[in-house]
N, C-alpha and C positions, 0 to 999 in steps of 0.2 A: 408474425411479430418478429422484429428484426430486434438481431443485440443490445443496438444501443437502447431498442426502448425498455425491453429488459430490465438494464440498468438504470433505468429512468423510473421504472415504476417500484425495484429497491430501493432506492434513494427517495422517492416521496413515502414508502411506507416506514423507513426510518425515518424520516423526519417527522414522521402524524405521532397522534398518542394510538394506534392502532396494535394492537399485540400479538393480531396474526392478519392475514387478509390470504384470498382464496378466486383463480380467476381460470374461466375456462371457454374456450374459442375455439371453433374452428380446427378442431383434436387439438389443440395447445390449452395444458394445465400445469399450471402455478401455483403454488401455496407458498408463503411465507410466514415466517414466523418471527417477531423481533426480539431481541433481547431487549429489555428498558435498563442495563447497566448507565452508569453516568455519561457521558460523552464530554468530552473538551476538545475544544476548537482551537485550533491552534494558526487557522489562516479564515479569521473572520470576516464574512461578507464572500464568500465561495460557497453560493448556493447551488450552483447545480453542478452538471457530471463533467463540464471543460477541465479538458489537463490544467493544472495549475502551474507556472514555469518552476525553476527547481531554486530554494531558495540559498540565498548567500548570507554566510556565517562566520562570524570570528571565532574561533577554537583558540583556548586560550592555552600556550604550552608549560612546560616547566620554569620556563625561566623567566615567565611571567608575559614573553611576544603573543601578539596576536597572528594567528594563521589563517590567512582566508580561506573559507570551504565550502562546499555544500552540500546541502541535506538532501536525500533521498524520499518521497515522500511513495504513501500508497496511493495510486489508484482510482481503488476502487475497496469496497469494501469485500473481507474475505479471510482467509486463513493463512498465513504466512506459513512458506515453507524452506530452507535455505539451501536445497536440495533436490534434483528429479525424484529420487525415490528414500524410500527408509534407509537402503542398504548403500547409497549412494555416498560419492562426496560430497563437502557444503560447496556451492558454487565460490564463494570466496572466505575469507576471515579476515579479520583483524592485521592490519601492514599489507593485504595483498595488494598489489600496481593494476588499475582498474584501466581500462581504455574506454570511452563514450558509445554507447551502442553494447557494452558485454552485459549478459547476465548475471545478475546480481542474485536472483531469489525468485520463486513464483510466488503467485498470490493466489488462491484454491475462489470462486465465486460460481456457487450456482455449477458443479458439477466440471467448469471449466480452465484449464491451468491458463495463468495468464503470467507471461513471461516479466521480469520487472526488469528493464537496463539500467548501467548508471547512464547518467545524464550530465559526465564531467568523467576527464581524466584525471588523475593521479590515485593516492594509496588511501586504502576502508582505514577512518579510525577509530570507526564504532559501528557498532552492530546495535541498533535499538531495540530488537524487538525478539524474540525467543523462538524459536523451531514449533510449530504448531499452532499458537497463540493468533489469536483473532485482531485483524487490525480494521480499521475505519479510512475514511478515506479519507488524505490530507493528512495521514499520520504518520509521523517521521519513522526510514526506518534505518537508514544508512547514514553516514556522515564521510564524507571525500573531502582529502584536504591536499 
């Protein structure tokens, strides 16, 4: 069983009403287990595991201008982490100057780190999602403006 499919048969069993599922082949074993917490879609009609492009946002400043930018999205679904390790630094914050291709954050899925880039140059003006916290895929987590 190869990665993507992997991810293929998390994402069908997140999507069923299933609350756990159990699969074993050929020495390959899998157990899942789902949360049934709420879910919001926030790029509707993105049914399967295709990267989604990175979307484009008005950020709205103090002085009322609009600033084009864009959002950072998950993935895949998993554990957000802003960090290589507990005792580490955050890979970036808030004002830091980002280049296309830098690590921004990993994403924890099934035992394995999945590295997260931005996907646009310039400066993080938000940070979505919290050190630890569980994200879904398609779920905003950066904003570059």
């Amino acid at each position: 069983m190869v990665f993507e499919d992997v991810l293929k048969l998390v994402q069908a069993v997140s999507d069923s009403s299933l609350s756990s599922f159990k699969y074993e082949a050929e020495g390959v074993k899998i157990s899942l287990k789902a949360d049934r917490a709420p879910k919001v879609s926030l790029q509707p009609g993105i049914d399967d595991m295709t990267e989604a492009p990175p979307l484009t946002l008005a950020i709205p400043t103090k002085a009322g201008e609009a600033v084009e930018g864009t959002l950072v999205t998950s993935p895949l679904v998993g554990t957000f982490y802003t960090a290589p390790a507990e005792d580490a630094d955050a890979f970036v914050q808030v004002g830091d100057r980002v280049k296309e291709g830098q690590t921004l954050a990993i994403v924890e899925a099934m035992k394995l780190m999945n590295e997260i880039e931005s996907e646009a140059e310039g400066t993080i003006v938000e940070i979505l999602v919290s050190n630890g916290e569980a994200v879904e895929y398609g779920q905003p987590l950066f904003r570059i403006a």
